[in-house]
N, C-alpha and C positions, 0 to 999 in steps of 0.2 A: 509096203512101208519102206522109205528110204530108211538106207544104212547111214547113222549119221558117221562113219568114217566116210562115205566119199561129196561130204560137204551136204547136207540133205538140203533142199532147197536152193541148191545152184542151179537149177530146171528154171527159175524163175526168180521176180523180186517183188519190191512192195506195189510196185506197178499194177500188179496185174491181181491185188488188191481191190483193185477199181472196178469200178462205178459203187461199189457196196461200202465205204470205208474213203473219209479224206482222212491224208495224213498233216499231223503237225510236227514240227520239230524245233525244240528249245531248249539250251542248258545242256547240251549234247545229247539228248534225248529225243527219242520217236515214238510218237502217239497213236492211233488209230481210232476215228471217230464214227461210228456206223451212219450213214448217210439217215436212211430210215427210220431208225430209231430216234434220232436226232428230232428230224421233221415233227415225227408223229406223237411223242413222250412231251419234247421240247426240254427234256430233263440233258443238260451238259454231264458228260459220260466220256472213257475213253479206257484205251487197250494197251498196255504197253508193248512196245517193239524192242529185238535186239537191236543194238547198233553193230558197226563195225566190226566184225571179230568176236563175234557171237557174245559180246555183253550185255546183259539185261543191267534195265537204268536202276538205280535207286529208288524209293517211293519217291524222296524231294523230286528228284529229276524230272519224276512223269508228270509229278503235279503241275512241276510247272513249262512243260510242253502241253500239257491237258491245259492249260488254262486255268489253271487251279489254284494256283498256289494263295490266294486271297480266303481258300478256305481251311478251316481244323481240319485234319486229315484224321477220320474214325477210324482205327485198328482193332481189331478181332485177333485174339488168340484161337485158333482155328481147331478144333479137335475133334471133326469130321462126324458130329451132331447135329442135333434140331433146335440147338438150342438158340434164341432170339434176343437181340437189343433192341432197346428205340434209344436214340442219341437224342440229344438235345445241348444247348449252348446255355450254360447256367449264366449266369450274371457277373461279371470278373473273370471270369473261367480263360479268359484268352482261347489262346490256342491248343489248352490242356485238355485232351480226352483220354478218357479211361482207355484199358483195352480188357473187355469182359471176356472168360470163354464163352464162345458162340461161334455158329456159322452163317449168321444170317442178320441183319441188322436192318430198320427203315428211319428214317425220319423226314422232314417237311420244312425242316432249317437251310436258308441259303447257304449260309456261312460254314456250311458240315459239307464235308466230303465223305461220302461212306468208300474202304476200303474193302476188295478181298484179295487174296494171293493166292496164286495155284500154280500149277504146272504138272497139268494132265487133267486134274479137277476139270466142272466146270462152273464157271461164273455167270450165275444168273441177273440178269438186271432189271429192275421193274420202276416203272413210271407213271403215274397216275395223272392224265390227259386232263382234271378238273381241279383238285387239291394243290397241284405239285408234287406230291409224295414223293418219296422214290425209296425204291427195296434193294438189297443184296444179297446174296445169299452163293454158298461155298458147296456145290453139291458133288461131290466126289460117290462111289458106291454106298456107303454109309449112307451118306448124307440123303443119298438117293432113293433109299430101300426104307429111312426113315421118314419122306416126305417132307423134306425139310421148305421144298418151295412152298408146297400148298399152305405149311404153319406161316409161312412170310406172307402171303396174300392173305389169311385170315388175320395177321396179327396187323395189315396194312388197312383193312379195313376196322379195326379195332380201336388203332391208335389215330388213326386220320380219316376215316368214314369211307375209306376208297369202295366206289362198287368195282367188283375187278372187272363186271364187263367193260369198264374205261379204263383198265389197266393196258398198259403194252409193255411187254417180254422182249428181253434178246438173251440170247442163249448165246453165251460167247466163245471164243477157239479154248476147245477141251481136245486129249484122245476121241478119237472117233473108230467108231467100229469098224473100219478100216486097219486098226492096228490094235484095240484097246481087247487081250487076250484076257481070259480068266480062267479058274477052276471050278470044278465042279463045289467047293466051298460056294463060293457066291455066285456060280449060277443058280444054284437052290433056292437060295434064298428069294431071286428073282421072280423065279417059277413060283414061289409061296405069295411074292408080293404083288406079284400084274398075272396071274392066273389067264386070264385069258388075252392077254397082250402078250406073246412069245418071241413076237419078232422084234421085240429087245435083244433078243440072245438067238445065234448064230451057230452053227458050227463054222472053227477055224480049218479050213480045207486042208489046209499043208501042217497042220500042227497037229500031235498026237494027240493021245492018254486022253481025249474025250475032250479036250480045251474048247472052249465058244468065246465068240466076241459077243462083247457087250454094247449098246449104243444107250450112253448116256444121256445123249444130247434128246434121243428122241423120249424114253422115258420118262426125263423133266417137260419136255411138252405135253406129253401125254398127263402129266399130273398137272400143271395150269391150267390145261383145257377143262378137264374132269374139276377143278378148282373155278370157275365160270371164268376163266381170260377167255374171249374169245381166240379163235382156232386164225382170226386172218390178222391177228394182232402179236402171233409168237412168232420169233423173227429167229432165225437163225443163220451163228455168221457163215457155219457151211466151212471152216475151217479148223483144221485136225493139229494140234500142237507137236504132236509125233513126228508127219509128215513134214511140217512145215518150220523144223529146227533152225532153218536160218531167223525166222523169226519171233516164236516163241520158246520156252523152258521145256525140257519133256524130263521129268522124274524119271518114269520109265525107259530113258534111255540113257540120261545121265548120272541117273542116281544122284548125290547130294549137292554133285556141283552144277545141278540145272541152275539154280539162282530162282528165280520166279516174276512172273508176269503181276501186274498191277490192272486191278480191273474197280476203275472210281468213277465216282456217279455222283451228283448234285441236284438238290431240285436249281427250276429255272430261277431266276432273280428278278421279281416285279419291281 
C-alpha cells in the first residue's frame, strides 16, 4: 500500500486509466466513464476524480462533468444497511428528491440521477440492458455481509421486471485486499457468511494479532453471480481507493478529511 505521505499515486496519472475508463472534465471537475460498462448497460454513469491537490469535486461539480447536470440528483443517507429506495419524479416535484436512509436505490427515470458516496466503500452500479433500469447500491462490510446487492437485483426486478440475467454490474474503485486490513471482529462474521468461499479473507503477512485482508470487491461478485447476473457481465474497475490516493478518497487513510468520491448512474434517454 502506498504511504499517502509520499504523495501515493505519484507512480502514475489518470492516463494510465486507459483503455478501461474515458475521462471527462467540466466545472473544474474530473469524471471517469467505464469504457465497458458504458457500451454494454448503455446506462450514463461516472466516477469522481481528485483534481489538483488532491480535491475531491462537490456532487454539483461531478454532475456536471458527468454529463449530468439536466438530472435530480438522488441522495441516500447512507448507514451502511440493506435498506432500498426506488426514486421516481413525482409531478411538480422539480429537482426536489428526498434523501431516505438506504444504501441502495433503483429506478427507470431519465431525469433521476442515482447517487452514492464512499471512500473505501464500494459502489456498485447495475444496468438493465432491456428496461433501462439502473441500480446503486453503498456496499461497504456491513453492507456486504448483509447482502445488500442481491436485495437491489431482487428489488430491480420487482420494481422494473429486470431479469438480472440482462443485468450488467461494475464494481467500482473501493479498498482492495491489497490494503483493506480487518480483525478478527469481521472476519468472523465473513467466515459465518461465505462458509465456503474463504478467499474473501486472507491472512495480512506483515501484520500481527491474527489481522486478514478482506476483498470486497470479490465478495459483491460472488453475490450477483449467486443472484443470476451472469459471471461475464460483473465488471470490475480493478482499482484500489487506498492505493490510488492521488485519485480517489480513502477513509482509512485520511480519516474525515478524505472528502468522498461520487459514484452516479442514469438510465439511457430514448
Amino acid at each position: 500500500m502506498n504511504d499517502p505521505r509520499d504523495g501515493a499515486g505519484a507512480r502514475g496519472s489518470t492516463v494510465d486509466l486507459l483503455p478501461e475508463f474515458r475521462l471527462l472534465e467540466a466545472a473544474g471537475a474530473r469524471v471517469a466513464v467505464h469504457r465497458r460498462f458504458e457500451a454494454e448497460s448503455g446506462a450514463r454513469h461516472a466516477f469522481s476524480l481528485k483534481g489538483p491537490g488532491g480535491r475531491s469535486p462537490g456532487l454539483d461539480e461531478a454532475r456536471v462533468a458527468a454529463q449530468l447536470e439536466d438530472c435530480d440528483p438522488a441522495v441516500l443517507k447512507q448507514a451502511h444497511g440493506d435498506a432500498l429506495a426506488l426514486r421516481r419524479r413525482e409531478p411538480g416535484e422539480g429537482s426536489r428528491q428526498t434523501s431516505p436512509t438506504a444504501d441502495g436505490q433503483t429506478t427507470r427515470e431519465a431525469a433521476i440521477a442515482l447517487v452514492i458516496q464512499s471512500a473505501d466503500c464500494l459502489p456498485v452500479l447495475l444496468g438493465d440492458t432491456c428496461s433501462a433500469a439502473v441500480g446503486a447500491a453503498h456496499a461497504g462490510w456491513r453492507g456486504t455481509a448483509l447482502s445488500v446487492v442481491s436485495r437491489l437485483v431482487e428489488r430491480m426486478a420487482i420494481d422494473h421486471g429486470c431479469d438480472p440475467a440482462r443485468l450488467v454490474a461494475l464494481l467500482g474503485p473501493a479498498i482492495g485486499p491489497c490494503c483493506y486490513e480487518v480483525g478478527e471482529d469481521v472476519a468472523s462474521i465473513f467466515r459465518r457468511r461465505f462458509p465456503a468461499h474463504q478467499g474473501f479473507l486472507r491472512m495480512a503477512e506483515e501484520a500481527g494479532g491474527g489481522r486478514m485482508r478482506l476483498d470486497l470487491t470479490g465478495a459483491n461478485a460472488f453475490l450477483l453471480s449467486r443472484s443470476g447476473v451472469p459471471e461475464g457481465r460483473i465488471i470490475r474497475s480493478g482499482l484500489c481507493t487506498a492505493c490510488r490516493m492521488d485519485l480517489f478518497p480513502s477513509y482509512r487513510l485520511q480519516g474525515r478529511e478524505a472528502g468522498r468520491m461520487y459514484s452516479l448512474i442514469a438510465p439511457a434517454r430514448r
